[in-house]
N, C-alpha and C positions, 0 to 999 in steps of 0.2 A: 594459731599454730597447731596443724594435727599432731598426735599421740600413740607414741607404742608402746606398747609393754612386752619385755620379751624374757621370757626366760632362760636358766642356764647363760647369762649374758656376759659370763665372765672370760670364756674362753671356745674353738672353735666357730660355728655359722654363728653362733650367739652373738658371739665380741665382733664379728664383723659386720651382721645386722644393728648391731648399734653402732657401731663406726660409719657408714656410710647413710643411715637416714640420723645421726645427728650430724654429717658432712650435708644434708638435704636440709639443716634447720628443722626438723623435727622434734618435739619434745620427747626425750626418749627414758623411759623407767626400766633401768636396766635389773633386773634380778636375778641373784645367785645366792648359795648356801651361806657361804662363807666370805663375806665383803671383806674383810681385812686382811683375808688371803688374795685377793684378789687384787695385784698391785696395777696389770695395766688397765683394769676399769676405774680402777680410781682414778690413775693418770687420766683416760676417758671424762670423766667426772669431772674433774680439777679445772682441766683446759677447757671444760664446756661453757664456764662462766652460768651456771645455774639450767643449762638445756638439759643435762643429763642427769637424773637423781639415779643412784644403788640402791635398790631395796633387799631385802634380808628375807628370800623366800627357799625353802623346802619345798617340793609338789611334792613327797612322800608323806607330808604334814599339812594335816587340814588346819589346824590351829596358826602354821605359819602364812600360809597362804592366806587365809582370813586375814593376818595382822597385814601382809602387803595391801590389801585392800585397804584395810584402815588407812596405811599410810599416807594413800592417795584420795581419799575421800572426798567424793563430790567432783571427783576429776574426770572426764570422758573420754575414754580409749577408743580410737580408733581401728587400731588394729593391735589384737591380742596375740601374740605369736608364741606357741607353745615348743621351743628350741631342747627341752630338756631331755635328754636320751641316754640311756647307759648301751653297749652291747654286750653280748654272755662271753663266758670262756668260750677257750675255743675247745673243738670235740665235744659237742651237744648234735651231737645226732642217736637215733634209735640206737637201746641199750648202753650208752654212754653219757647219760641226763643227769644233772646235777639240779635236783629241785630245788632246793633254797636256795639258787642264785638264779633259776626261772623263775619264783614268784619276786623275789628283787627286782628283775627284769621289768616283770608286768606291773610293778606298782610303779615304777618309775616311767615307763614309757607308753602305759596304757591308761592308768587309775591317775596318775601325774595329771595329766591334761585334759581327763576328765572333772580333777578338782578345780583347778587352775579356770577352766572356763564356766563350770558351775559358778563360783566366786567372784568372776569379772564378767561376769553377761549384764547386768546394770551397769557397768561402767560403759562397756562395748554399746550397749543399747543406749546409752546418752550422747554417744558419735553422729557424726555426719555418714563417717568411710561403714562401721558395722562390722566388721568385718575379722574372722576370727580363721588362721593361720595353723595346719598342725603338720610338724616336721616329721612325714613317715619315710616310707624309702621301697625303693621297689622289691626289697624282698619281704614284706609285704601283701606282696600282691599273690593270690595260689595261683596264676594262670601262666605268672614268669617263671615261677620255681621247678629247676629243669632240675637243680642241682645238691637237694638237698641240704642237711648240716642245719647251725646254726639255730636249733628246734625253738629257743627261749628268746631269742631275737626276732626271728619270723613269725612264732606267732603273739610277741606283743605290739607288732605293726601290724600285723592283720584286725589282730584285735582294735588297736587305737582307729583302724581308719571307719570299722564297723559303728563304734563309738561316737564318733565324729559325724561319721554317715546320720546317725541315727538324731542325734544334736542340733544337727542343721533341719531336722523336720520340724524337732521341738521349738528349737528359738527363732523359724520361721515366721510367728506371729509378734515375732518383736523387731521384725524389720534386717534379724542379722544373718550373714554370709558366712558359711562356714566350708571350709574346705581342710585338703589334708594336700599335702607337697612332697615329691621327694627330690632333694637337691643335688642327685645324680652322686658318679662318686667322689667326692672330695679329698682332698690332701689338708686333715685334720685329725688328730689323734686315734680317733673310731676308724679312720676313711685309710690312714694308711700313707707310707710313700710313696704307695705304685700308684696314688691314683690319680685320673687324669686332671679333675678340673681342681684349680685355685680357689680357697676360700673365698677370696675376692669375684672371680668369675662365677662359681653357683649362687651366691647372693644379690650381683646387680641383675642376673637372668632372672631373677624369683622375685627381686621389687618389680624388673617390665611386667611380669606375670600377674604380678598381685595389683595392679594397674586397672587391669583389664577385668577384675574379675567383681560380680553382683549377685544378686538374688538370685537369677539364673544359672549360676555354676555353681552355686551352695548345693553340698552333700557329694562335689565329685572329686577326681585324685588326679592330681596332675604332676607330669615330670618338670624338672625345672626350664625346659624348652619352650613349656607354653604345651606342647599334648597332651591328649589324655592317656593316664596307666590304667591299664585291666587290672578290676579287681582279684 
């Protein structure tokens, strides 16, 4: 049975990414901060009849993440998916910056998943699939940024996809695929009411995609379409 681990798995792409590959018979190791707050992963968990474990991780906490490892010990992840993301206040543009909710920003959505795959690259590397998942988003990208704003959001996906970029050179000698996604805009608490796509529809686009993807596509960014984003 292949393996995910996916974080932030309690609620938006998180909870849906473990809804539909434990609907695929996946082993799926769901993590979030707070498991006992978390009533529909448990229900998730419950109904899974042992497919689905909750694990107890923090990425702003190296200590916790370690402990998720433990948890799972000796077990080989297929596919690591790093779902965890906060976004900034809003009005974070030039002279209107709120620094300590920018470096909040950046350890959660940048240093986050920089620990998280430090920590599980042995598990990932004891896989068949390898393959290691990070949820950025096209603002993001400097080459789409027509519009400014959003300074503490933008640049800790730029940053995470540099990071990533950079990850997939290193853990190239160990056989793993590392990429960065953005799952377009969704209609989940970050994404908003206006926005087009369904939880559901950005997440079965982004398993076809994650499908396809090897040795070869390690280190690039793709939208959930299957294209590539400009960095």
């Amino acid at each position: 049975m292949p393996s995910i681990v996916i974080t932030s798995a309690n609620r938006g792409l998180g909870f849906e990414f473990a809804k539909q590959y434990a609907a695929d018979g996946w082993r799926v190791y769901a993590a979030c901060r707070h498991p006992h707050a978390a009533a529909d992963l448990r229900g998730l968990e419950k109904a899974s009849a042992g497919q689905v474990t909750v694990l107890t991780m923090d990425v702003t906490d190296i200590d916790s993440v370690r402990a998720a490892v433990t948890a799972i010990e000796g077990a080989a992840v297929d596919i690591l998916l790093n779902s965890a993301g906060v976004s900034d206040p809003s009005g974070q543009t030039a002279g209107a910056v709120d620094y300590k909710s920018w470096a909040q920003t950046l350890d959660v959505n940048t240093l986050g998943p920089a620990r998280v795959t430090e920590c599980f690259a042995s598990a990932v590397a004891r896989s068949d699939r390898k393959l290691v998942v990070t949820i950025s988003s096209g603002m993001g990208s400097l080459a789409e940024n027509i519009s400014g704003g959003s300074i503490a959001y933008r640049s800790s996906k730029a940053a995470v996809n540099m990071v990533m970029r950079t990850i997939a050179i290193d853990l190239a000698p160990r056989g793993i695929t590392c990429v960065v996604v953005s799952p377009g805009w969704v209609r989940t608490d970050m994404g908003g009411s206006d926005a087009k796509l369904a939880p559901a529809e950005s997440v079965a686009a982004l398993k076809s995609l994650l499908k396809s993807l090897g040795p070869a596509q390690s280190g690039r960014f793709f939208r959930h379409d299957g294209s590539e984003c400009p960095w």
